[in-house]
N, C-alpha and C positions, 0 to 999 in steps of 0.2 A: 761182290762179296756181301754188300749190305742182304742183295733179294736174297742170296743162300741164307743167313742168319735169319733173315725174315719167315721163311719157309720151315726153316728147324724151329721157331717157338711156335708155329701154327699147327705144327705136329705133335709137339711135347703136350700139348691141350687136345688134340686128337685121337683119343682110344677108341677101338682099342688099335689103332692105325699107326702105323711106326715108318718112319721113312728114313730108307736103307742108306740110300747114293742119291745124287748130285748132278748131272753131268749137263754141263751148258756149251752151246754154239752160240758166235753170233754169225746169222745167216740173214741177205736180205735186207740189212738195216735191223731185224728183229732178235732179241736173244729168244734164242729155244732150248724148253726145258726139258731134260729126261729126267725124274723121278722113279726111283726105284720105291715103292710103296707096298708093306706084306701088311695084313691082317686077317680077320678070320672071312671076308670075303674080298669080290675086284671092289676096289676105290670104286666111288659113287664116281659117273661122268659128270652130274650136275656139283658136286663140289670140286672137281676137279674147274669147270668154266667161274664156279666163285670165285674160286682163286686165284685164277688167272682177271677173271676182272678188276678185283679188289687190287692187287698189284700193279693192272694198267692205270688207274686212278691213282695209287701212291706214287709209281714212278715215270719221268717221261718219258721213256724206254719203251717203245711196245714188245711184250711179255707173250707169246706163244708155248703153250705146256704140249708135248705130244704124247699120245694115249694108246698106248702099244699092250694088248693084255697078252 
């Protein structure tokens, strides 16, 4: 619950990028993230890997984002 709240304030400062859904597995030992993401183009790949770093670094959990356009 904390990384989804974490993910929604990351967005609310992210224009003009708005993030739709949510949807988490845990697979593998790893949570994996689907992010439903609209804006006026595809989410950048390289902040999409920022984020997933910056979240490996905050939690011990290893953090997978999958990038489905």
């Amino acid at each position: 619950q904390q990384v989804r709240a974490d993910l929604k304030a990351v967005f609310r400062q992210e224009n003009p990028f708005e993030l739709v859904n949510i949807n988490v597995t845990h697979l593998d030992d790893k949570f994996h993230f689907l992010m439903e993401i609209v804006g006026p183009e595809v989410y950048p790949y390289d902040r999409v890997k920022a984020l997933e770093s910056h979240l490996a670094q905050t939690y011990s959990e290893p953090i997978v984002f999958l990038c489905i356009e």
